[in-house]
N, C-alpha and C positions, 0 to 999 in steps of 0.2 A: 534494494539495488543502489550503488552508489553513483555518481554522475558520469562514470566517467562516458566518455563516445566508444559506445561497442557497436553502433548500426555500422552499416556497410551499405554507402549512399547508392538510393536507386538510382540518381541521374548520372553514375560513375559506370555502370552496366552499357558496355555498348557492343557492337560485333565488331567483325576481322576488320570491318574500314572505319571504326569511328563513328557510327550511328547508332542514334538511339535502338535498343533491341524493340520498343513500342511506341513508338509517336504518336499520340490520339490527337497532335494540335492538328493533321490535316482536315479532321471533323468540324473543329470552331476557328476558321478564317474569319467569318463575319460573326459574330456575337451580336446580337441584339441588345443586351445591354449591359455592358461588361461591369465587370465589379476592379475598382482601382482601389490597392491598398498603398501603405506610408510602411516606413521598414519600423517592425515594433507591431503596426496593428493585430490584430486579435480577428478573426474572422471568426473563427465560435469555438466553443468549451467544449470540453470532453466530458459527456452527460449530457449536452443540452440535445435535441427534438431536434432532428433534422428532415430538411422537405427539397433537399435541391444536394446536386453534385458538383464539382466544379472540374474547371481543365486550367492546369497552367499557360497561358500564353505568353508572357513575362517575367520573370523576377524567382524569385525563389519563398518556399516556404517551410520553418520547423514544423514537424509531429513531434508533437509532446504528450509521451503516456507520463500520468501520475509526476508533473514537474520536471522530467527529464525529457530531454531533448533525445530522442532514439533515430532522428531520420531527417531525411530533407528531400521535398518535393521539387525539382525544375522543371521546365517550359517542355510540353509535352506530354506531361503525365497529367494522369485525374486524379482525383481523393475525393471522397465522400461517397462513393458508387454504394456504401449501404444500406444507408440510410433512405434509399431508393428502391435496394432490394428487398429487404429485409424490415426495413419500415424501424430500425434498434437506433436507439443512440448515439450520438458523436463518440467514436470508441477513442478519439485522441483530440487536443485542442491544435486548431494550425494557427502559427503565428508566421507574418510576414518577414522575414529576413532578409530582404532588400522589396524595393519598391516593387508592385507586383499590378499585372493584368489577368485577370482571370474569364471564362467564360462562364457564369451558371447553367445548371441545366435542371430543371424542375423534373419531377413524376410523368406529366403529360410530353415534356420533349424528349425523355430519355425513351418513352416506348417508341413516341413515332421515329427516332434513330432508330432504335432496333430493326421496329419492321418494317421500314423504307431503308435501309442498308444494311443486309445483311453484317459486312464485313463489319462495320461498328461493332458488333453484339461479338465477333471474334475477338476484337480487336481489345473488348473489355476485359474479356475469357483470361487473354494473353499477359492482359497487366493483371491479372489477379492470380494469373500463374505465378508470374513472375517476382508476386511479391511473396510467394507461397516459396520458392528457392530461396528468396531474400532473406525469408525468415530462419527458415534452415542454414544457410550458410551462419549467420547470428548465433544462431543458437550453436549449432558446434565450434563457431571460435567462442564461445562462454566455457563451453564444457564438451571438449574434445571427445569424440568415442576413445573407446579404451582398443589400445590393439592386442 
């Protein structure tokens, strides 16, 4: 694939008034110990062992599969949720694109979200629908259905 930007930014997806269609920042208000990036930093590889999730609170971040830039994270959204579920690999590297706040969230904080807030565990459901359209929409502006 060549470089060019075929994603179709998730933080660009909003409803009829101009809101995020999932907002997970109302979950980490108070962050216990937030992770502060520099625009450029590197927050982890794609391949490396991951043990934690994070949530936007600030700033913005690239997903890079395979050296291309496919995406970009903003303030609201999570990334890593699978490394959580599924216990697999960093499937893309995130790199900070402007200065960034982040919330982590370990194995043990993401069950007890789940099971002391239900809606959480919706709310997760929702953004990984939503990137499941994301993707679809991507994929047929690559390669249109035939009519």
């Amino acid at each position: 694939m060549n470089n060019e930007k075929w994603y179709l930014p998730l933080h660009s997806r909003r409803d009829k008034v101009g809101t995020l269609v999932t907002d997970l920042s109302k979950y980490f208000r108070n962050p216990r110990d937030p992770v502060d990036l520099e625009p450029g930093a590197v927050l982890f590889q794609q391949g490396d062992a991951g043990d934690s999730m994070y949530a936007v609170l600030e700033g913005e971040l690239d997903v890079i599969i395979d050296g291309t830039v496919v995406d970009h994270i903003a303030p609201g959204r999570i990334f890593g949720e699978m490394a959580l579920v599924e216990h697999s690999p960093r499937s893309a590297t995130m790199r900070a694109s402007s200065a960034c706040r982040l919330a982590r969230v370990d194995q043990r904080q993401f069950l007890f979200m789940v099971h002391e807030t239900p809606t959480f565990a919706l709310d997760v459901m929702k953004e990984l629908i939503e990137r499941l359209h994301h993707l679809h929409q991507a994929a047929q502006a690559i390669d249109p259905p035939e009519a």
